[in-house]
TORKOL-4160 file (C-alpha; in steps of 0.2 Angstrom, whole numbers, padded with zeros to 4 digits, m for minus):
398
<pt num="1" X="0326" Y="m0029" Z="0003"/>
<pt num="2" X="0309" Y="m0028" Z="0007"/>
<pt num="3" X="0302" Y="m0033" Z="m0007"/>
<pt num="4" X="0313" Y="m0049" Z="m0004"/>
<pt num="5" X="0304" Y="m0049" Z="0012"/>
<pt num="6" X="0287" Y="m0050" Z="0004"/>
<pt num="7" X="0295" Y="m0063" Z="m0010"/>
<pt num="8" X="0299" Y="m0072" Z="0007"/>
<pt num="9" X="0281" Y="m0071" Z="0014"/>
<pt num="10" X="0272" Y="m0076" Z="m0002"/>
<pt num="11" X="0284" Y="m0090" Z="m0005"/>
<pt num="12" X="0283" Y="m0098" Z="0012"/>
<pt num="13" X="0263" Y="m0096" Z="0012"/>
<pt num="14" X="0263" Y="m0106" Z="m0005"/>
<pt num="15" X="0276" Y="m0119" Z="0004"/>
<pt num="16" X="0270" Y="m0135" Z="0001"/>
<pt num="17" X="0284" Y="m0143" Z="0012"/>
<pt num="18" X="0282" Y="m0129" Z="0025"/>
<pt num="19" X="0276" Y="m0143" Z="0038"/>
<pt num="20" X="0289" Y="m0152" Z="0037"/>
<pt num="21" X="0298" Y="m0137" Z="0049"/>
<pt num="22" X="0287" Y="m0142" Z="0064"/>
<pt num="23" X="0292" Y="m0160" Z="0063"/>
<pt num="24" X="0310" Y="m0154" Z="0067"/>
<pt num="25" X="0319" Y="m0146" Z="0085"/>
<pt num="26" X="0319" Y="m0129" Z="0085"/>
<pt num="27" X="0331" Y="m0119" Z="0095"/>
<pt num="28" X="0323" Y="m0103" Z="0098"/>
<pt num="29" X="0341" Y="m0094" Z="0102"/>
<pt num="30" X="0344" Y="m0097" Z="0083"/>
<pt num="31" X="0336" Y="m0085" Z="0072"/>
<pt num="32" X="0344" Y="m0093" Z="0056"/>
<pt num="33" X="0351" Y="m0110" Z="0055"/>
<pt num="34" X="0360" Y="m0109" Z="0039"/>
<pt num="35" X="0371" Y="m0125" Z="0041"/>
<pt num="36" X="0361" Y="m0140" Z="0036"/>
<pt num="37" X="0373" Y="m0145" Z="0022"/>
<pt num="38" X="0385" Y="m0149" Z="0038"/>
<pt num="39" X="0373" Y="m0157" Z="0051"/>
<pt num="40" X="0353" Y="m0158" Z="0049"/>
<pt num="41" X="0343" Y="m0153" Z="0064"/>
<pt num="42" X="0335" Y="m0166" Z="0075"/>
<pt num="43" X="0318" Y="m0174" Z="0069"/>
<pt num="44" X="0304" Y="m0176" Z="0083"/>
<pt num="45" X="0302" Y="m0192" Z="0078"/>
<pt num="46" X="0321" Y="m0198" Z="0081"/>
<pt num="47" X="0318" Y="m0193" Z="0097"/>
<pt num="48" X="0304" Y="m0203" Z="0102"/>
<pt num="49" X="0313" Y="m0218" Z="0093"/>
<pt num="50" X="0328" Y="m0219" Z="0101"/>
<pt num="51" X="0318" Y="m0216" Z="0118"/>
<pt num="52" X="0310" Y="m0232" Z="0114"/>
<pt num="53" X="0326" Y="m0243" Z="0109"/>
<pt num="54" X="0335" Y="m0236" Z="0124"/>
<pt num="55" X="0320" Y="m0241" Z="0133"/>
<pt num="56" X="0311" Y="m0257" Z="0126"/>
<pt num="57" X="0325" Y="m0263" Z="0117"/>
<pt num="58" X="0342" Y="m0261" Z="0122"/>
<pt num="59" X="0334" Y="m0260" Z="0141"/>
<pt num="60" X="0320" Y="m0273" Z="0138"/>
<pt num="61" X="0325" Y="m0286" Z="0125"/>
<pt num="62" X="0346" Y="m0283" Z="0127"/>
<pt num="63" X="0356" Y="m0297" Z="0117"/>
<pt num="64" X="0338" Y="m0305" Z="0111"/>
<pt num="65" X="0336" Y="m0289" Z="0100"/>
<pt num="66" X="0348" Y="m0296" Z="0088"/>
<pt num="67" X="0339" Y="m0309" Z="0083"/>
<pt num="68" X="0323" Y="m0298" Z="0084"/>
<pt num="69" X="0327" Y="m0285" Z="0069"/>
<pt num="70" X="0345" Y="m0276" Z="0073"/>
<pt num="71" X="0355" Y="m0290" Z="0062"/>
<pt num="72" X="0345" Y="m0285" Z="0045"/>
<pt num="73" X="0345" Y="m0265" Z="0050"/>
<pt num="74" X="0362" Y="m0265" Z="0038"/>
<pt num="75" X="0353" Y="m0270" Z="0024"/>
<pt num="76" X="0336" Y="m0265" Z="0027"/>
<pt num="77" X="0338" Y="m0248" Z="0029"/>
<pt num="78" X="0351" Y="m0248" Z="0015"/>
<pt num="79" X="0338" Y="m0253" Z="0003"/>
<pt num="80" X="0329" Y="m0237" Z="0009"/>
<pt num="81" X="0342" Y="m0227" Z="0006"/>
<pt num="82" X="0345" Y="m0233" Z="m0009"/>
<pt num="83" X="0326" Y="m0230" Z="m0014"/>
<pt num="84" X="0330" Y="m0211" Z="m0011"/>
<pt num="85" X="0346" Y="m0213" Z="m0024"/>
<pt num="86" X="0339" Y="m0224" Z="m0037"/>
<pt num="87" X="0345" Y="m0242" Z="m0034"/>
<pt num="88" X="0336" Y="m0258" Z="m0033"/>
<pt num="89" X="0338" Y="m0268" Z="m0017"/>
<pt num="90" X="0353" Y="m0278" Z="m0012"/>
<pt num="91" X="0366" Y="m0265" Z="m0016"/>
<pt num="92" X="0367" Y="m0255" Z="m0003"/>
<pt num="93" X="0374" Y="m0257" Z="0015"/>
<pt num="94" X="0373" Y="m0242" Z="0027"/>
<pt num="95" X="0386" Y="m0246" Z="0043"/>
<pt num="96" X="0402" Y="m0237" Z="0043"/>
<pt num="97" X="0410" Y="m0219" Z="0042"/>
<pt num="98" X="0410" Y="m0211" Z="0025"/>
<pt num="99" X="0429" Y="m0211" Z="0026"/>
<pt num="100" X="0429" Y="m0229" Z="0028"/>
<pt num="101" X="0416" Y="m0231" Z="0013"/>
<pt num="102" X="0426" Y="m0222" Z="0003"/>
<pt num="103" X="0443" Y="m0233" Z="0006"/>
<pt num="104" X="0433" Y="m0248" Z="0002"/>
<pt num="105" X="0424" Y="m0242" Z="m0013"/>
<pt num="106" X="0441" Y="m0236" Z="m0021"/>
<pt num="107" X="0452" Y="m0254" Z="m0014"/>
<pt num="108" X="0438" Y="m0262" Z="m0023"/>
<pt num="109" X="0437" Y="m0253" Z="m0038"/>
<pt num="110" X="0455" Y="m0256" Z="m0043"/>
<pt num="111" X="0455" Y="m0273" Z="m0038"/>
<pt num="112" X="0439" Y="m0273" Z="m0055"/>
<pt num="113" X="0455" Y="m0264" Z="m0065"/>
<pt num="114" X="0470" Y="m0276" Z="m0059"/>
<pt num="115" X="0480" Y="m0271" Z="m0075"/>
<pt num="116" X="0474" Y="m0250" Z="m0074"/>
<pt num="117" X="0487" Y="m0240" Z="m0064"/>
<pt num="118" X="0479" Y="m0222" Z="m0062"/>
<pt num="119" X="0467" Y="m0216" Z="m0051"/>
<pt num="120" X="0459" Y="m0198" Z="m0055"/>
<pt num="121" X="0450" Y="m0186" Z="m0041"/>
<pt num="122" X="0446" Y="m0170" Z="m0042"/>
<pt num="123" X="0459" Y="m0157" Z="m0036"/>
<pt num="124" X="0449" Y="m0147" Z="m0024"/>
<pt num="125" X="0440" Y="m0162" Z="m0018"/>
<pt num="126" X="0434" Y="m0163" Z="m0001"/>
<pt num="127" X="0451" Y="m0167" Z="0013"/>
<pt num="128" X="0444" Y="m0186" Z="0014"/>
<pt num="129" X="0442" Y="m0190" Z="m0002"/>
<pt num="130" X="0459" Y="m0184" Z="m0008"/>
<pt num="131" X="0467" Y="m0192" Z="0007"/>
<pt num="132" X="0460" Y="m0207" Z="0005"/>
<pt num="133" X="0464" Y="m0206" Z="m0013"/>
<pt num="134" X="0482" Y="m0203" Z="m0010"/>
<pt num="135" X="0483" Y="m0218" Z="0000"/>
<pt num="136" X="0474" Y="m0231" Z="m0011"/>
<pt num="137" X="0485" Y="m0225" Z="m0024"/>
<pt num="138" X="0500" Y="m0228" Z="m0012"/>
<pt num="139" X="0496" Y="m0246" Z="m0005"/>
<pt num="140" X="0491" Y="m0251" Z="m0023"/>
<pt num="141" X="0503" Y="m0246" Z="m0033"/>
<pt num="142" X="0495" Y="m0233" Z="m0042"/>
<pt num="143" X="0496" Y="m0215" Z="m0049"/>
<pt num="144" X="0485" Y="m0203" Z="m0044"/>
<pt num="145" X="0482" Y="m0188" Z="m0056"/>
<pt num="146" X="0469" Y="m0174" Z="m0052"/>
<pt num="147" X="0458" Y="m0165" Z="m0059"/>
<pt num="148" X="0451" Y="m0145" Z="m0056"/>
<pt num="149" X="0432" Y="m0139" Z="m0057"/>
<pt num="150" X="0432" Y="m0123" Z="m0073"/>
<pt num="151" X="0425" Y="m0107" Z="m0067"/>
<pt num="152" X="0408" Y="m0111" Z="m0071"/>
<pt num="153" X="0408" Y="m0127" Z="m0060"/>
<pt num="154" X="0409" Y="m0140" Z="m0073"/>
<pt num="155" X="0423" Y="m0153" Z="m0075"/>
<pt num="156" X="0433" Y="m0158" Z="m0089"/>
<pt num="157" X="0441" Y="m0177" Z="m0089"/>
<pt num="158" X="0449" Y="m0176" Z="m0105"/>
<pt num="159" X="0467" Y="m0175" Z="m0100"/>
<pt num="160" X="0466" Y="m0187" Z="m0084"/>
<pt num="161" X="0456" Y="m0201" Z="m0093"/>
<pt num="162" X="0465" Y="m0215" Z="m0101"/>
<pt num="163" X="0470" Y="m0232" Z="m0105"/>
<pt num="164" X="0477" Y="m0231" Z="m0088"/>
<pt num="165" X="0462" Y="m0225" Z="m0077"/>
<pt num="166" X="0456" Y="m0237" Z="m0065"/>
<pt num="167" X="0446" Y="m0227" Z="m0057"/>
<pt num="168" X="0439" Y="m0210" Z="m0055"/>
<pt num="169" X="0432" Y="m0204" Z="m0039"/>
<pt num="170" X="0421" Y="m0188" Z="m0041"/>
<pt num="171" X="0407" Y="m0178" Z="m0028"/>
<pt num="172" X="0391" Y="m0174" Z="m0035"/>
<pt num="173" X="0390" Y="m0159" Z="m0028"/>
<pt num="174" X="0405" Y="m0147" Z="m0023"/>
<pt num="175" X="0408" Y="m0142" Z="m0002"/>
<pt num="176" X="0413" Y="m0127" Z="m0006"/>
<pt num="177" X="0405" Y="m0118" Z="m0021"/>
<pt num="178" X="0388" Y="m0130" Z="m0020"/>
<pt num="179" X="0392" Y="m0134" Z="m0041"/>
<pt num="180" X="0383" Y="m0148" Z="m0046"/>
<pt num="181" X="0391" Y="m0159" Z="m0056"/>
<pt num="182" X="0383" Y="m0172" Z="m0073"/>
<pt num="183" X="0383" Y="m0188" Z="m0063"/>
<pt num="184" X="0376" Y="m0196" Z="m0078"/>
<pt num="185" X="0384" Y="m0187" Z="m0093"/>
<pt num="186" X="0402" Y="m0189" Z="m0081"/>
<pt num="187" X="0399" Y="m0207" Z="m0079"/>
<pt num="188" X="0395" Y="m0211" Z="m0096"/>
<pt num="189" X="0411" Y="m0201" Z="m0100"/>
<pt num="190" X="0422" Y="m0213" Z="m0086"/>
<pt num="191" X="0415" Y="m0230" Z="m0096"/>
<pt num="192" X="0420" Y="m0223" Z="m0110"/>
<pt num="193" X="0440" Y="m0224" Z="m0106"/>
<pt num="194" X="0435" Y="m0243" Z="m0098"/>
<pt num="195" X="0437" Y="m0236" Z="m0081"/>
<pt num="196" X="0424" Y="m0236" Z="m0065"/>
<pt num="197" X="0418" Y="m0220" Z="m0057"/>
<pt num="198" X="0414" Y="m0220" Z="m0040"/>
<pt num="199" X="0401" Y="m0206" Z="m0034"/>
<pt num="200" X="0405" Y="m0194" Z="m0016"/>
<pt num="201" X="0384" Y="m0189" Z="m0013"/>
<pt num="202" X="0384" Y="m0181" Z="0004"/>
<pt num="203" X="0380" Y="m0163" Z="m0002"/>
<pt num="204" X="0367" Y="m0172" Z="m0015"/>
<pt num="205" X="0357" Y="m0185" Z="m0006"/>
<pt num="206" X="0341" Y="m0181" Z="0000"/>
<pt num="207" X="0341" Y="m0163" Z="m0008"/>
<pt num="208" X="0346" Y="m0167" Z="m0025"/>
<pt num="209" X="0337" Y="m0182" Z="m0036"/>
<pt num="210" X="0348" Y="m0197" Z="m0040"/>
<pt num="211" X="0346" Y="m0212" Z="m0052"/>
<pt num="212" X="0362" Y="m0224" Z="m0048"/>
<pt num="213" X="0355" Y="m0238" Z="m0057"/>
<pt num="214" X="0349" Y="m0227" Z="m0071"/>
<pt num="215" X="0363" Y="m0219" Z="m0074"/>
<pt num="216" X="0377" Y="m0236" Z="m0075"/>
<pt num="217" X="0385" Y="m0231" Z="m0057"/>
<pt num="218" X="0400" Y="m0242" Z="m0052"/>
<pt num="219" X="0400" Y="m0235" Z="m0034"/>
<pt num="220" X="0392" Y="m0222" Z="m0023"/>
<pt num="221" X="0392" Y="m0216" Z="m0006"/>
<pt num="222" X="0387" Y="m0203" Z="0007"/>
<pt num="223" X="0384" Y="m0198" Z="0024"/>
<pt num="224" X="0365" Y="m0198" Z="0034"/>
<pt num="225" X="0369" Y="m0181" Z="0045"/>
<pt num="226" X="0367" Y="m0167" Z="0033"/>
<pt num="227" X="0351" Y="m0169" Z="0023"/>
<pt num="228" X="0344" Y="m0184" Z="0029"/>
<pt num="229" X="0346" Y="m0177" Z="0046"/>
<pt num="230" X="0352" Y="m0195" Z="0057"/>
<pt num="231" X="0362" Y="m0183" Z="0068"/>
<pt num="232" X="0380" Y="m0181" Z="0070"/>
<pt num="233" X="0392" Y="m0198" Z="0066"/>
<pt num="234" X="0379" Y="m0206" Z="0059"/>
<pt num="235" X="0383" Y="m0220" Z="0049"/>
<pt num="236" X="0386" Y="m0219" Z="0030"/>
<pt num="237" X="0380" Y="m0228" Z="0015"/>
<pt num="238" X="0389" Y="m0239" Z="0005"/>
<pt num="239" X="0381" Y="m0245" Z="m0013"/>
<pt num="240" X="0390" Y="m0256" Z="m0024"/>
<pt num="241" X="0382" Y="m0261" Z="m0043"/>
<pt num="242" X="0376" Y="m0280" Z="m0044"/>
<pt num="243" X="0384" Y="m0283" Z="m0060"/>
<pt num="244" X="0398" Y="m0279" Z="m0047"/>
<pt num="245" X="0394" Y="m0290" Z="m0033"/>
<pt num="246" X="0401" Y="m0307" Z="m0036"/>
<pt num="247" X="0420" Y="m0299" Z="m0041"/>
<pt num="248" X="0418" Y="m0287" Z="m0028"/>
<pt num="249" X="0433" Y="m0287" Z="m0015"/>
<pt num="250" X="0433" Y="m0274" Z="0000"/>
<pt num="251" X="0449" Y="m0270" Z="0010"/>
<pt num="252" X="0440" Y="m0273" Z="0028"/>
<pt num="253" X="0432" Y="m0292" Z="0027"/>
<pt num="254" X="0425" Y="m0291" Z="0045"/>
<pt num="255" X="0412" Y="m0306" Z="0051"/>
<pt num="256" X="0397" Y="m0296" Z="0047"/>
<pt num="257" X="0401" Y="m0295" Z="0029"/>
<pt num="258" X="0401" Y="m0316" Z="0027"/>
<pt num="259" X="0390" Y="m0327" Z="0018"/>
<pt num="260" X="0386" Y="m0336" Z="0037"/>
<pt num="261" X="0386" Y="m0322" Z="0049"/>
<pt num="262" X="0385" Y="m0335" Z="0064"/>
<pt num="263" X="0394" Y="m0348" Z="0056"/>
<pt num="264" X="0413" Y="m0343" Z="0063"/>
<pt num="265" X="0421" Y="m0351" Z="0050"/>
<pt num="266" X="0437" Y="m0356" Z="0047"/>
<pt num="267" X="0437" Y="m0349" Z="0027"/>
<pt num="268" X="0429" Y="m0333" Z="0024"/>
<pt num="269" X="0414" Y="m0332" Z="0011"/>
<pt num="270" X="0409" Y="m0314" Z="0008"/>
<pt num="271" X="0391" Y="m0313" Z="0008"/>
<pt num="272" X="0382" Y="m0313" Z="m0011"/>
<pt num="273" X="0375" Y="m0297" Z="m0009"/>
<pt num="274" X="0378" Y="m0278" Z="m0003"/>
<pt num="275" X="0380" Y="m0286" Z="0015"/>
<pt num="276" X="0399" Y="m0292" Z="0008"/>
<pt num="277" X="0401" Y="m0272" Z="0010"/>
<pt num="278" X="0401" Y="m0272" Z="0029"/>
<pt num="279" X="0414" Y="m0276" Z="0042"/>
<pt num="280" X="0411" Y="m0277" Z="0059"/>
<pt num="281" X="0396" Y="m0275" Z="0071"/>
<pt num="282" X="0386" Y="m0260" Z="0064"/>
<pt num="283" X="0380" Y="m0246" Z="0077"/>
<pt num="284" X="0360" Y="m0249" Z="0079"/>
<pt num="285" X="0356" Y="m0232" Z="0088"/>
<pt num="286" X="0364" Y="m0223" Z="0071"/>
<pt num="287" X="0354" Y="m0236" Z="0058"/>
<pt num="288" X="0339" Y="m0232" Z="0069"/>
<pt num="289" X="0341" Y="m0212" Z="0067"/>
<pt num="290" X="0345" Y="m0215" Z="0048"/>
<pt num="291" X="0330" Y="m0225" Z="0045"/>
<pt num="292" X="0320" Y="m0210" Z="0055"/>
<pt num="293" X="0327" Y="m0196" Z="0043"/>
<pt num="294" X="0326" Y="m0206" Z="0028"/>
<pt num="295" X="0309" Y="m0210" Z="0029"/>
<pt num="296" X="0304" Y="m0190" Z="0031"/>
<pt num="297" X="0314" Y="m0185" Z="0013"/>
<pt num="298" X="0305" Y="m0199" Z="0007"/>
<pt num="299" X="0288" Y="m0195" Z="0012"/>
<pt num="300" X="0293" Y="m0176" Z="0008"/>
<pt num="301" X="0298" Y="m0183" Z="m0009"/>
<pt num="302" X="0317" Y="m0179" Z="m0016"/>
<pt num="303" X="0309" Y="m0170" Z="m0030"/>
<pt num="304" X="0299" Y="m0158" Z="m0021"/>
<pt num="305" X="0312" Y="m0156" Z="m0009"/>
<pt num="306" X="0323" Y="m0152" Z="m0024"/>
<pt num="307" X="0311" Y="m0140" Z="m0031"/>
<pt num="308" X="0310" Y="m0130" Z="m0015"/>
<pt num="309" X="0331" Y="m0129" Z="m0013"/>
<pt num="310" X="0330" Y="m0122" Z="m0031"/>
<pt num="311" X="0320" Y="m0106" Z="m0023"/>
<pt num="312" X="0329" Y="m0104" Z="m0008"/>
<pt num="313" X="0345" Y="m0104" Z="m0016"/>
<pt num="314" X="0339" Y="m0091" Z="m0030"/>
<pt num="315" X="0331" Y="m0080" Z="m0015"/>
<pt num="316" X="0348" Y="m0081" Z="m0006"/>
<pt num="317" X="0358" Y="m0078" Z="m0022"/>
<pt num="318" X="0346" Y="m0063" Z="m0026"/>
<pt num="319" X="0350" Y="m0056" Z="m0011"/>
<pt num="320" X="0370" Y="m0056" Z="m0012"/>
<pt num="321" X="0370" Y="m0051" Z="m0029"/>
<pt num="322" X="0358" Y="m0035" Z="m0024"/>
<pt num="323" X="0376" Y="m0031" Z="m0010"/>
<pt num="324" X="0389" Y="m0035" Z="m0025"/>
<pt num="325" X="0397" Y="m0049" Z="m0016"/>
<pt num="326" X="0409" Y="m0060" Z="m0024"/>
<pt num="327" X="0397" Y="m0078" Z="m0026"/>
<pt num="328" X="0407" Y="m0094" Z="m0030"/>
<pt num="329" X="0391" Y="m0103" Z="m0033"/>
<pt num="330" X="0386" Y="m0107" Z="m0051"/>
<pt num="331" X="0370" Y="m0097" Z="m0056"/>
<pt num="332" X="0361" Y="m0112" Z="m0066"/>
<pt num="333" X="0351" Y="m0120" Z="m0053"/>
<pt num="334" X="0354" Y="m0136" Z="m0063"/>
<pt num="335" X="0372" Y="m0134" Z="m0058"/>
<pt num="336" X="0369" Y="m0130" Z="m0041"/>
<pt num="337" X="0367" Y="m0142" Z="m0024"/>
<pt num="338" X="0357" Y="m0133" Z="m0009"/>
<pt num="339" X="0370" Y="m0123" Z="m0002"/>
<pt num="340" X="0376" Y="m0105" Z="m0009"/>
<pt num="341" X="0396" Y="m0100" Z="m0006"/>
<pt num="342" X="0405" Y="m0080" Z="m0003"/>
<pt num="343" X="0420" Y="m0077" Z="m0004"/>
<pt num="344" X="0425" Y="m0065" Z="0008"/>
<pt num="345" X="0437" Y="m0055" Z="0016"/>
<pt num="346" X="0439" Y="m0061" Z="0034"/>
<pt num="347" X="0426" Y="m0074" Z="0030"/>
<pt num="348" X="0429" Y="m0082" Z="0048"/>
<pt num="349" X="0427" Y="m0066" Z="0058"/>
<pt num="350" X="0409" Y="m0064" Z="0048"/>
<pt num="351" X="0404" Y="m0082" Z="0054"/>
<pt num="352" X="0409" Y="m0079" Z="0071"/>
<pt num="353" X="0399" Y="m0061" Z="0071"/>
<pt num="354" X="0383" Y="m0068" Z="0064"/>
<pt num="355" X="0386" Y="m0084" Z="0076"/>
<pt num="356" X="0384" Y="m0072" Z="0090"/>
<pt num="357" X="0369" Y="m0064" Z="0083"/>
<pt num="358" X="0360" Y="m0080" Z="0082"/>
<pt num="359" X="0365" Y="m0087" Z="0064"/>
<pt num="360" X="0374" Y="m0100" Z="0062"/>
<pt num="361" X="0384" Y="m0101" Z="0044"/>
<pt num="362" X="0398" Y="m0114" Z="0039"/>
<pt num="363" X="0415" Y="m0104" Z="0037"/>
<pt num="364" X="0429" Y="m0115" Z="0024"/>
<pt num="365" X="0445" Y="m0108" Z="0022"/>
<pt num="366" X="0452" Y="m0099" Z="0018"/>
<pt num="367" X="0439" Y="m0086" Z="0014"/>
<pt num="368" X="0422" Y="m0093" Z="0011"/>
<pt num="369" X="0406" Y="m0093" Z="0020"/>
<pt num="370" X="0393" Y="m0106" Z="0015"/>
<pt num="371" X="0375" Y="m0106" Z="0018"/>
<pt num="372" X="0367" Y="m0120" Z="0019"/>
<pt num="373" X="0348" Y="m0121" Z="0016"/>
<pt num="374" X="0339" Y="m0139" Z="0020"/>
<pt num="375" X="0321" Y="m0138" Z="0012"/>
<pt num="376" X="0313" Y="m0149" Z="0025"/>
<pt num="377" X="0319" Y="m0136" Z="0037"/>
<pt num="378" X="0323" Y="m0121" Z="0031"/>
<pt num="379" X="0309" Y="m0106" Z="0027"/>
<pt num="380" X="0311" Y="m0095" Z="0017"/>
<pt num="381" X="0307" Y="m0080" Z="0029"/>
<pt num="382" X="0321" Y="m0088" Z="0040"/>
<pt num="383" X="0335" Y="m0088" Z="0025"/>
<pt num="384" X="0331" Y="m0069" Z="0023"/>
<pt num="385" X="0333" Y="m0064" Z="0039"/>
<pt num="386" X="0351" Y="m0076" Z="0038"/>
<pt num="387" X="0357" Y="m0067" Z="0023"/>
<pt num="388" X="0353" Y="m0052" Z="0030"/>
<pt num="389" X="0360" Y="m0051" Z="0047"/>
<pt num="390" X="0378" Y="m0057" Z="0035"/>
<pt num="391" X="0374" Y="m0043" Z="0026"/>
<pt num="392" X="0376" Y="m0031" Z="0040"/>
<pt num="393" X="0390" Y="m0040" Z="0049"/>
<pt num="394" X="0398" Y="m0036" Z="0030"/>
<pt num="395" X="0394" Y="m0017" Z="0030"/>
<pt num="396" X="0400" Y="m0014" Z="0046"/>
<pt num="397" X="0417" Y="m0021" Z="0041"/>
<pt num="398" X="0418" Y="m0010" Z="0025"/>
C-alpha cells in the first residue's frame, strides 16, 4: 500500500490537469469524494455566474433578457456541447431532463421506421432508459426485445437485430460495471440490419472522447451533472443527425420548438434545425451552469481528461485487486468509463461506514459499490485514501 501511496505522490506531481482541482468547491469534511460519475462538484466559476444572472439579469434586465441572449442559450450552448461529443452545429439542443430526451429520441426514431416493429435495449440498462423503452414500445405498437452485456463487458446484437429493428437504444458506458462499449463498431453494426441506434452518454461525456458525426450516429443524449459538473437537475442534451432533421417528428412539439418562436401561429412549423427538439420554455439558470462546466472539459480537453481517468482507474483497480475483491469492472482501459464497480457483501452498510468517515461512494443494488473518479477533480492521492478507508470498512467486516 505504500508504495501505492508513492505511485499516488509521483502521479499527482506529474498531473498536468492537477489545477483544475482548485477551480472546484472543496468541502474539507470530505476526505474522498468518489461520486462524480453521479453529480460533479461545484465550479468557482458557476458560482460567480449565476451570482451575476441572479443579479444583473434576472434582477436588472428581468423579461428584456430574453431578447438579450436567454432565447439562443438552447442552441448555443448545444453546439458546445456538441463540440465536446463530436457534432457540427445545428444538431443539438440542450433544455430538457434526460428522461424526457430519451422519450423523444426513441418516438422519433420509430416514426424514421414506420414499417419496423421492434425496439432493442440492453437488459440491465439504466431504470430510465428501460422504462422508457417499455413504454415507446407500448404507445407504438412495438416489440421490445433485450439485450445482456457478456462477462467481459461487451455486447452482442446478433440475435435481437433484424429486419424488424427499428431502433436500438444502447449507453456508451455501463452505470454499474463502468464497461465501455464500441459506439462506433456497434453503430455500424445497427445500420447494418436498416435500423437506427440511439446513444445513452451520461457516464461517457466529458470523460470519454466521442465522434457522433464521425461515427454515423442517429441519436444521442446525456445529462450535464456528472462530468461536466452543471450541478444537480441540470438540463440534458439532446442531438439529432442533420440527415435527420427535416423527417424528424418528436412526441412534445411545445412553442419553443417552432419555425417562429413568437409568431403564435395557428399551424405548427417545427423549426429546420435541432431547435425542432425543444418543447417548452428552457430553464436559463441550468443552460448557464452547463455552459460554465462545459467550457472547463473543454479547455481541460476530453482527451487529456480521458488519459488521466485511464490512471486513476488502474490505480484504484490496482488497489482492489492487491485485497482480492470481487471487481465487476472490465480490465482493458479501452473498455472501461471513469468509474470502478465491487461487488460486495452488504455493499450498502460499506457505503454508509465509509460515508461516516468522510468518503463518499455510490452504493447500486443489490450489492455493488461504485467509485466514481472525475479527472478534473479527483487526485490521485485523494482516490488512495478513498479506496483505502473501503478497504478497512471491508476488513472489519470479515
Amino acid at each position: 500500500m505504500i508504495d501505492l501511496r508513492r505511485r499516488a505522490a509521483r502521479l499527482d506531481a506529474a498531473d498536468p490537469l492537477a489545477r483544475w482541482r482548485r477551480e472546484f468547491v472543496l468541502d474539507p469534511d470530505v476526505m474522498a469524494y468518489l461520486d462524480g460519475n453521479s453529480l460533479g462538484r461545484l465550479p468557482r466559476r458557476t458560482v460567480e455566474r449565476l451570482q451575476t444572472f441572479v443579479r444583473d439579469e434576472w434582477g436588472g434586465r428581468l423579461i428584456r433578457g430574453w431578447s438579450e441572449g436567454w432565447a439562443e442559450l438552447p442552441t448555443a450552448v448545444g453546439d458546445e456541447v456538441g463540440r465536446l461529443v463530436g457534432a457540427a452545429a445545428g444538431q443539438t439542443v440542450v433544455g430538457d431532463s434526460t428522461s424526457i430526451a430519451i422519450a423523444k429520441a426513441l418516438h422519433a426514431a420509430v416514426r424514421l421506421r414506420p414499417e419496423r416493429d421492434e425496439i432493442v435495449v440492453a437488459a440491465h440498462d439504466f431504470p430510465t432508459d428501460r422504462y422508457l423503452a417499455q413504454r415507446v414500445a407500448a404507445d407504438t405498437g412495438r416489440t421490445l426485445r433485450t439485450v445482456g452485456l457478456r462477462d467481459d463487458g461487451t455486447l452482442d446484437l446478433t440475435d435481437v437485430l433484424g429486419e424488424r429493428t427499428a431502433v436500438v437504444l444502447l449507453s456508451h458506458v455501463d452505470y454499474r460495471s463502468g464497461a465501455l462499449l464500441d459506439l462506433p463498431r456497434l453503430t455500424r453494426r445497427v445500420h447494418d440490419a436498416g435500423a437506427l441506434v440511439v446513444w445513452d452518454l451520461c457516464h461517457s461525456v466529458g470523460v470519454v472522447p466521442i465522434a457522433l458525426d464521425q461515427a454515423d450516429v442517429d441519436l444521442a443524449l446525456g445529462c450535464t451533472y456528472k462530468y461536466l459538473n452543471a450541478g444537480p437537475g441540470a438540463p440534458a442534451f439532446l442531438y439529432a443527425a442533420a440527415r435527420h432533421l427535416p423527417h424528424l417528428q418528436q412526441p412534445l412539439p411545445g412553442w419553443w420548438s417552432a419555425d417562429d418562436l413568437f409568431a403564435m401561429a395557428d399551424d405548427y412549423r417545427p423549426a429546420p434545425d435541432a431547435r425542432r427538439l425543444l418543447s417548452g420554455t428552457p430553464n436559463v439558470a441550468g443552460l448557464l451552469a452547463v455552459r460554465e462546466g462545459v467550457a472547463m472539459v473543454d479547455e481541460a480537453g476530453v482527451e487529456a481528461i480521458r488519459a488521466k481517468s485511464v490512471l486513476l482507474t488502474g490505480l484504484v483497480l490496482d488497489l482492489l485487486d492487491a485485497e482480492g475483491l470481487d471487481v465487476v469492472t472490465p480490465r482493458d482501459p479501452a473498455s472501461r468509463g471513469s468509474h470502478v464497480t465491487v461487488r460486495l457483501p452488504g455493499a450498502r452498510d460499506v457505503a454508509e461506514r465509509m460515508a461516516e468517515r468522510g468518503v463518499l461512494p455510490d452504493f447500486r443494488e443489490p450489492d455493488l459499490v461504485r467509485l466514481g473518479l472525475s479527472p478534473l477533480t479527483t487526485s490521485f492521492e485523494e482516490a488512495v485514501v478513498g479506496v483505502e478507508a473501503m478497504l478497512d470498512v471491508v476488513r472489519s467486516t470479515r
